[in-house]
Every structure is written in C-alpha cells, then in structure tokens.
N, C-alpha and C positions, 0 to 999 in steps of 0.2 A: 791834404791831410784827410785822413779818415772819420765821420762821427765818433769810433769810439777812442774818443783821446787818452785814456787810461793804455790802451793797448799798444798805440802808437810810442807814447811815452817812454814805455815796456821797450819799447823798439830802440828808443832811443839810450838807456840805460843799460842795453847786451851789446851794444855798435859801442859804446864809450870803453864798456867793460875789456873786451875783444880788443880796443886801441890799446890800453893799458895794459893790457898782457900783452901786446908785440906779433899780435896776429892778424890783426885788419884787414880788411882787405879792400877792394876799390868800393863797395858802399860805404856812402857815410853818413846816407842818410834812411830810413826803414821806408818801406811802401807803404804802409800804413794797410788800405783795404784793397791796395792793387792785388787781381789772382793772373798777372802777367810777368810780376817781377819779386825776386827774391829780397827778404827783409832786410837781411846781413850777408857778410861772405867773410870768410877765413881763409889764411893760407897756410901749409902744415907743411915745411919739405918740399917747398914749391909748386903744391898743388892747392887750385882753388878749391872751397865747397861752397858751397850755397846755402843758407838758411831761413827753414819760415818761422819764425819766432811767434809763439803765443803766451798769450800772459800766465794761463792756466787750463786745464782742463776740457774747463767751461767754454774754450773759447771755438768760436766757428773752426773748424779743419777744414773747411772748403765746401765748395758747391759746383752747382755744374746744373743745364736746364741743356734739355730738347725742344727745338722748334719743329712741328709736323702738320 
C-alpha cells in the first residue's frame, strides 16, 4: 500500500464502483503508488482498458528521473 492512504482508498471506491456497475475487470485491488501497474481495468464490448485513477487534480500524474 502506498503512504498516501486517502488516494489508495480513492482506489478502492472506483474498483467497487466499476464492480457494481458490471464492468470490472481482472483488478481488484488499486496499485496504490505502483508507476508499473494499472489502478483499475474495465471491460466495454469485450475489450479491456486500463485505468490510473487519481483522487483529484492535485494528485501526482507521474514522474520519471534520468540516471547519467
């Protein structure tokens, strides 16, 4: 699980939502601060998507560092 538990939780309240509406998909659980693995997944039509879920605005979109 990630430090920021507000955001994880987040995570976990769009994966319940997503089951309840009938589109789940094989995550069931969020990455929390993984940037290897997608938060949620849906499926529409039998196709999967992927999702990085943030809480809000504020929240990190990613990062990325050079080693030289």
């Amino acid at each position: 699980m990630s430090c920021n538990i507000e955001g994880f939780e987040y995570e976990s309240t769009v994966i319940a939502a997503l089951k309840q509406a009938g589109v789940c998909g094989e995550i069931t659980e969020g990455a929390g601060a993984s940037a290897a693995a997608a938060d949620a997944d849906f499926q529409v039509n039998g196709v999967r998507y992927l999702v990085e879920i943030k809480k809000d605005a504020g929240a990190q979109m990613g990062g990325t560092s050079a080693k030289y």
